[in-house]
C-alpha positions in Angstrom: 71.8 60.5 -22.2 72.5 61.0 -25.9 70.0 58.0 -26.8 67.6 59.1 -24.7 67.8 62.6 -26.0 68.1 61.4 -29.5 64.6 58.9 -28.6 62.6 62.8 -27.6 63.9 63.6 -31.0 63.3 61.5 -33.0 59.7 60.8 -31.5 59.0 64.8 -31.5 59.9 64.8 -35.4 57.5 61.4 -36.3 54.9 62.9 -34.0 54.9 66.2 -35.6 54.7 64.5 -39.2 52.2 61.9 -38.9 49.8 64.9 -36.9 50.7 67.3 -40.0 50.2 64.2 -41.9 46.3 63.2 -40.2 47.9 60.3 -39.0 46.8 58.7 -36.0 50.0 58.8 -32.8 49.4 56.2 -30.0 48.9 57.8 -26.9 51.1 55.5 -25.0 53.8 56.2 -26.7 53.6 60.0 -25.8 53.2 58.8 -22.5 56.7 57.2 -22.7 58.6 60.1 -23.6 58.4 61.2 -19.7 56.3 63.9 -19.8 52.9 62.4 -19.2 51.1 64.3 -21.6 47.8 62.6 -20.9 45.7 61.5 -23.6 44.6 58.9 -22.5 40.7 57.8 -23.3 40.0 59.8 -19.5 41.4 62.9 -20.0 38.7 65.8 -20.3 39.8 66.6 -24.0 38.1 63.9 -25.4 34.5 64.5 -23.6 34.9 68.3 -24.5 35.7 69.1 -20.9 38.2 72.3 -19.8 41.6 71.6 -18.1 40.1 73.1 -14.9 37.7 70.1 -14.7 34.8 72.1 -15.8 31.9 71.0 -18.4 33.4 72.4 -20.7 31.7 71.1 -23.9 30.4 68.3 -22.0 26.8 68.0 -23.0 25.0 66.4 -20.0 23.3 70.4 -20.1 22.3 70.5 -23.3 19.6 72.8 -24.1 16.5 72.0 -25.9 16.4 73.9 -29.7 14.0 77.1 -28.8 12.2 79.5 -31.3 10.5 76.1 -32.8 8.2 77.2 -36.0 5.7 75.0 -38.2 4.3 76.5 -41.4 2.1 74.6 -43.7 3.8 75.1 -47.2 0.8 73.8 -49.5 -1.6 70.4 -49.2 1.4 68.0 -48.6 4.2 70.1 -47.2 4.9 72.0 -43.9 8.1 73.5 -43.4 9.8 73.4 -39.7 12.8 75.4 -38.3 14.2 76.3 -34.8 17.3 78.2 -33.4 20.9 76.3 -33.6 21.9 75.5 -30.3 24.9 76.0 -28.9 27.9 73.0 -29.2 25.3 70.6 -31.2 26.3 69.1 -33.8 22.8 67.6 -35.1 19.2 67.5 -35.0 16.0 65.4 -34.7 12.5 66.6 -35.9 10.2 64.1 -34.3 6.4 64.1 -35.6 2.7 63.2 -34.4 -1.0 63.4 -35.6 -1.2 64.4 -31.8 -0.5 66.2 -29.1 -0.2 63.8 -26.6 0.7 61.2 -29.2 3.5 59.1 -30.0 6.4 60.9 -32.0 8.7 59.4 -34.1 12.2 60.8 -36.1 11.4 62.1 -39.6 14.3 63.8 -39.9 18.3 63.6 -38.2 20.8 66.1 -39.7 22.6 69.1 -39.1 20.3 71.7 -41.0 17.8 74.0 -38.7 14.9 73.9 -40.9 12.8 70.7 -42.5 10.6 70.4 -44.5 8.1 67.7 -44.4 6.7 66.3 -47.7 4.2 63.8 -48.5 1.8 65.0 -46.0 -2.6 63.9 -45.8 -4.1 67.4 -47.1 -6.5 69.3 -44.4 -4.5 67.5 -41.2 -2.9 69.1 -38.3 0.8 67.4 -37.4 2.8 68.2 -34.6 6.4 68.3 -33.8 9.3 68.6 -31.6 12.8 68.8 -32.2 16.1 67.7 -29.9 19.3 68.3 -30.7 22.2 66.7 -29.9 26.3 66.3 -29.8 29.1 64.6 -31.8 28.9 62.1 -28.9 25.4 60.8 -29.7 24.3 63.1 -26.5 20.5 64.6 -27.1 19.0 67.2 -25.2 15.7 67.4 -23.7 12.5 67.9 -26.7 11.6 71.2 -27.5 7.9 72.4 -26.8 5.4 71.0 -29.6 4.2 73.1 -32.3 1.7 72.6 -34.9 0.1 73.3 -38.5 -2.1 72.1 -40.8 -1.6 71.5 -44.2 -3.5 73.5 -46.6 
């Protein structure tokens, strides 16, 4: 009894200093100490999910970014920014010369404005934006929006 008691001790203390620490504690070993406390890779915590077994912050619902603006800045330069959306953690401005065009990434970051340099003077580009999650998760695209540089 006293080992095992003195075990719980001494694993409490070394988990409590390598956590205040940033030090990484193997889940199985908390899983030793009896209690079960379940961090294991399939426990909701790590996908942002709620005890209860709800979503949680689990991004399959991700919304796309709304309130989507493009202004032209001068000849080269149009500046674009949207709304943050809630639980993303970055964003993708994708581009065309067309509306039903292909669009590629310009821009992935965490900002919710970009502006877009180096532009053809007198043309009309369009854009979308997603956002998506520390997990690599991306939401739907928003609606296109357009200007033409001056």
């Amino acid at each position: 009894m006293k080992r095992k008691l003195f075990f719980l001790l001494t694993a409490t203390v070394l988990l409590f200093c390598t956590t205040c620490s940033g030090s990484f504690t193997d889940p199985g070993m908390l899983d030793q100490l009896g209690g079960g406390i379940g961090l294991g890779d399939d426990d909701d915590f790590w996908k942002g999910g709620n005890d209860d077994g709800s979503n949680g912050g689990n991004t399959s619902d991700l919304s796309a970014p709304k309130g989507v603006k493009a202004m032209a800045i001068s000849s080269s330069s149009i500046e674009i920014s949207w709304n943050a959306v809630s639980r993303a953690f970055r964003y993708n401005v994708y581009r065309s010369k067309s509306s039903s065009g292909t669009y590629e990434v310009i821009y992935s970051g965490y900002s919710t404005s970009y502006l877009d340099t180096e532009l053809s003077s007198k043309t009309t580009y369009y854009y979308k934006i997603s956002a998506s999650t520390l997990f690599g998760e991306e939401s739907a695209l928003s609606s296109s929006v357009f200007a033409r540089t001056k």
